[in-house]
C-alpha positions as a Markdown table, in Angstrom:
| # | Residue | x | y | z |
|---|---|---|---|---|
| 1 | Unk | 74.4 | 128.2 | 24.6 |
| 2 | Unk | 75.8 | 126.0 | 27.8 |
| 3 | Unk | 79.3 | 126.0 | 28.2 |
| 4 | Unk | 80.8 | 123.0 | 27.5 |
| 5 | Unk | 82.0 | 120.9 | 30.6 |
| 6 | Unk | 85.7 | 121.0 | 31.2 |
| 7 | Unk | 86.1 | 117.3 | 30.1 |
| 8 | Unk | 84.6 | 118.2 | 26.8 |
| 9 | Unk | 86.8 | 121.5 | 25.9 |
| 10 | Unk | 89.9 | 119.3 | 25.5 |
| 11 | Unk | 92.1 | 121.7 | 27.6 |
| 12 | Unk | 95.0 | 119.6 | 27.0 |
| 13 | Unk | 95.1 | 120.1 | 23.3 |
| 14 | Unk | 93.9 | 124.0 | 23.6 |
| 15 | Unk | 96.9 | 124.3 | 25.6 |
| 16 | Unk | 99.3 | 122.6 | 23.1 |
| 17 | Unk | 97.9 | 124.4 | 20.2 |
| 18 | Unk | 98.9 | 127.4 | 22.2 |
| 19 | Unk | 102.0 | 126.5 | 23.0 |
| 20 | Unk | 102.9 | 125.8 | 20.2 |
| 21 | Unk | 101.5 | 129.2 | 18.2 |
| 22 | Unk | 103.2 | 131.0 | 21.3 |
| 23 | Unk | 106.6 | 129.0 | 21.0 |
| 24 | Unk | 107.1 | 129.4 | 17.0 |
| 25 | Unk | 105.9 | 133.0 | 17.4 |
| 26 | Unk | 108.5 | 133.9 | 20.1 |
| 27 | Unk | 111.4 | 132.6 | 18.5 |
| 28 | Unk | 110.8 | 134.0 | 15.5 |
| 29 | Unk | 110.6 | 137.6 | 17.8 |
| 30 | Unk | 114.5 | 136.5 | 20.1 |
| 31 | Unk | 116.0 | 135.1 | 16.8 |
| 32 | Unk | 115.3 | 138.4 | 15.2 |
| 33 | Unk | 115.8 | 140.7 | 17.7 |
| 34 | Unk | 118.5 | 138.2 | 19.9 |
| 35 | Unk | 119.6 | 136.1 | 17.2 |
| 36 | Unk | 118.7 | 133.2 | 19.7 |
| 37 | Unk | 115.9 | 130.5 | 20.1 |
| 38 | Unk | 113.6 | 130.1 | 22.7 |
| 39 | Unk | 115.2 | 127.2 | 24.5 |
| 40 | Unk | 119.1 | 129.2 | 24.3 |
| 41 | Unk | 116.4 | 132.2 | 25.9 |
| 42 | Unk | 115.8 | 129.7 | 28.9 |
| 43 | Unk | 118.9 | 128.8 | 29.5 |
| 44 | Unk | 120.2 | 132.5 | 29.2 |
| 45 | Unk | 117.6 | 133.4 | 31.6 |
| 46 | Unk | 118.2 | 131.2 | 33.8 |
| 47 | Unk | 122.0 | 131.5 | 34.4 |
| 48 | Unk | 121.3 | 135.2 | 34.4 |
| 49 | Unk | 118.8 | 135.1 | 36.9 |
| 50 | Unk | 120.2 | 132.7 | 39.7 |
| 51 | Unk | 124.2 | 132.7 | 38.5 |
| 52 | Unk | 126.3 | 129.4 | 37.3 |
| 53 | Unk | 124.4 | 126.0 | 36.8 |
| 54 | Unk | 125.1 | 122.2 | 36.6 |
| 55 | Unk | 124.1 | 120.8 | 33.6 |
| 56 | Unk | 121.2 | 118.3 | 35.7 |
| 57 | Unk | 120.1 | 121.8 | 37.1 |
| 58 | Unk | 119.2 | 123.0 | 34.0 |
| 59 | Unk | 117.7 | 120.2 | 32.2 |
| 60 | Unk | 115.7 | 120.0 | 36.0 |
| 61 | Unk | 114.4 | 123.4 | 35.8 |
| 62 | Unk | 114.0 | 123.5 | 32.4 |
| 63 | Unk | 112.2 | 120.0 | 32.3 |
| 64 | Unk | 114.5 | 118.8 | 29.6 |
| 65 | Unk | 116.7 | 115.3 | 29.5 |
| 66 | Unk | 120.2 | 114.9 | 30.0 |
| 67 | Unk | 120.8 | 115.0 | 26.2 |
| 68 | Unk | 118.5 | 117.7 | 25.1 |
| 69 | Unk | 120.6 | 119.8 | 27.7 |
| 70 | Unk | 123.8 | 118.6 | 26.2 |
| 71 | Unk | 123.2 | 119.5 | 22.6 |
| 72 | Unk | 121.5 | 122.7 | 23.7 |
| 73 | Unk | 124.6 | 123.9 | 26.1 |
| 74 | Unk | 127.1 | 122.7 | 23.2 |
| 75 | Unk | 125.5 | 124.7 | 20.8 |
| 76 | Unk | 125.2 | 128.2 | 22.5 |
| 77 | Unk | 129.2 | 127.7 | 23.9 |
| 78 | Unk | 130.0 | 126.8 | 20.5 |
| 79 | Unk | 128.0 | 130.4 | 19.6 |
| 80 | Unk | 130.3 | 132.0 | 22.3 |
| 81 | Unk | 126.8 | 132.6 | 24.7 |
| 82 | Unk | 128.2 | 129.9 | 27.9 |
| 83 | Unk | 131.3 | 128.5 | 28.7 |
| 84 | Unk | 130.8 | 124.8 | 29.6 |
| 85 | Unk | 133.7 | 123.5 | 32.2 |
| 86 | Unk | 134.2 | 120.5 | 34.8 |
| 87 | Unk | 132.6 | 121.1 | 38.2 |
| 88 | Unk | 135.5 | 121.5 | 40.6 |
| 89 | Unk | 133.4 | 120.3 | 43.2 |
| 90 | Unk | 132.0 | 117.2 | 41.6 |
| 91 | Unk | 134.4 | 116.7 | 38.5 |
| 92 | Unk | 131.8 | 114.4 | 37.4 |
| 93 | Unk | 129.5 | 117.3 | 36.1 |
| 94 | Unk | 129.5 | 120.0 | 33.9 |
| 95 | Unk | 129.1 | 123.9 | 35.1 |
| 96 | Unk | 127.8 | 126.3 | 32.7 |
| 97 | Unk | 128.4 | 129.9 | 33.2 |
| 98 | Unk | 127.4 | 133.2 | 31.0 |
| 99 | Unk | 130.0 | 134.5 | 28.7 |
| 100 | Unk | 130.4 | 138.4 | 28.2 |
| 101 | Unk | 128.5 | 138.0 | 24.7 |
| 102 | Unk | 125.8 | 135.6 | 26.2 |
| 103 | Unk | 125.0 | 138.1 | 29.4 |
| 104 | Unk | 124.3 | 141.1 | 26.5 |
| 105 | Unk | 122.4 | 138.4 | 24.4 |
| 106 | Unk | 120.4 | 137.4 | 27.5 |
| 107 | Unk | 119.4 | 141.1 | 28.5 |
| 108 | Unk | 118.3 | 141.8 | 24.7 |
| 109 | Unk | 116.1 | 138.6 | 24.7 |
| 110 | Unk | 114.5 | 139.4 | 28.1 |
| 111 | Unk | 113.4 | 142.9 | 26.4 |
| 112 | Unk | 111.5 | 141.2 | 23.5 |
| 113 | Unk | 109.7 | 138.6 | 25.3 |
| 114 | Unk | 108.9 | 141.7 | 28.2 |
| 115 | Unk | 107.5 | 143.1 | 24.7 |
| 116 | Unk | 105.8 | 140.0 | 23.9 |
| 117 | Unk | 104.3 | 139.4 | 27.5 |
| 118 | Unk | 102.5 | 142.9 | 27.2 |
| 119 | Unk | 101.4 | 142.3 | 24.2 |
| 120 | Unk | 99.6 | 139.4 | 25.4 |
| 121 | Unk | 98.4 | 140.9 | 28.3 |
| 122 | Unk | 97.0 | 143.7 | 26.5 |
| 123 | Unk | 95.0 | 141.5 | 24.7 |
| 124 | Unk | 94.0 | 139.2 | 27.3 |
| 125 | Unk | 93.0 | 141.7 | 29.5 |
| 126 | Unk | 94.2 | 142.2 | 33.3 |
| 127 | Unk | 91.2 | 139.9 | 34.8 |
| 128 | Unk | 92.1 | 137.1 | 32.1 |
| 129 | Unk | 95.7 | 137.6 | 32.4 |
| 130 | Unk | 95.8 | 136.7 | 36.2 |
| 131 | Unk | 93.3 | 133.6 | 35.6 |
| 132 | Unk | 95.9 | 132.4 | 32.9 |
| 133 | Unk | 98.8 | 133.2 | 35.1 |
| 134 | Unk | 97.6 | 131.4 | 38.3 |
| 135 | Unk | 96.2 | 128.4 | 36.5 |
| 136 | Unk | 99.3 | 127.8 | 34.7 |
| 137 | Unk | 101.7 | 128.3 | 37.6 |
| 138 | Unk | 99.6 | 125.5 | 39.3 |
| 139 | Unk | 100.3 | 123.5 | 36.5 |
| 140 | Unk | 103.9 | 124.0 | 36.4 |
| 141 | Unk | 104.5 | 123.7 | 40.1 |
| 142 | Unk | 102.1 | 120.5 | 40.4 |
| 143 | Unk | 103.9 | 117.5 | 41.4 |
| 144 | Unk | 105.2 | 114.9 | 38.7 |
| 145 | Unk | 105.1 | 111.5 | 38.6 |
């Protein structure tokens, strides 16, 4: 049988169905073995990977909006995982910084999606891994609009 031509296969919607399955299974993995969601997993990540952040930082890297990052950072510093202060150098923004409890939580939700990520890759293959890796780093790092 032909394979069907890439404007038939309706990437867009393979890849939100994926998503999706991926996203719902991987929080169910961090909230059970990090008591955290995916989206608190980013954040954690992210702060302990390049240090404190602005709040626009985050939502930039992220690609969330200014209020998705707001409720998200209010909820893990309310859960003890960030602090959330003025930005001494532009008191106009917030600075979020890792507490003590959210580095520990970070490190244990890097170790289950590590899991997860070889799980996939296992199953993928190497060959199919890499494809999927490259052609989803191109779309990530495509320009926007």
């Amino acid at each position: 049988m032909a394979k069907a031509r890439a404007v038939d296969r309706r990437l867009f919607l393979l890849i939100e169905i994926a998503a999706r399955r991926m996203s719902r299974d991987a929080d169910a993995r961090l909230k059970a073995e990090a008591g955290v969601s995916v989206s608190q997993a980013a954040v954690l990540f992210l702060l302990l990977r390049r240090g404190d952040r602005r709040m626009g930082a985050i939502g930039e890297t992220l690609s969330l909006n200014p209020p998705a990052v707001t409720g998200l950072v209010d909820r893990m510093a309310k859960a003890g995982l960030v602090d959330k202060r003025v930005d001494r150098s532009d008191r106009r923004g917030a600075l979020v910084t890792l507490t003590a409890s959210g580095r520990q939580t970070g490190e244990r939700a890097d170790a289950a999606l590590k899991s997860l990520n070889a799980e996939l890759e296992d199953a993928l293959g190497e060959d199919a891994s890499d494809a999927l890796h490259d052609a989803l780093t191109s779309i990530v790092t495509a320009p926007t609009d």
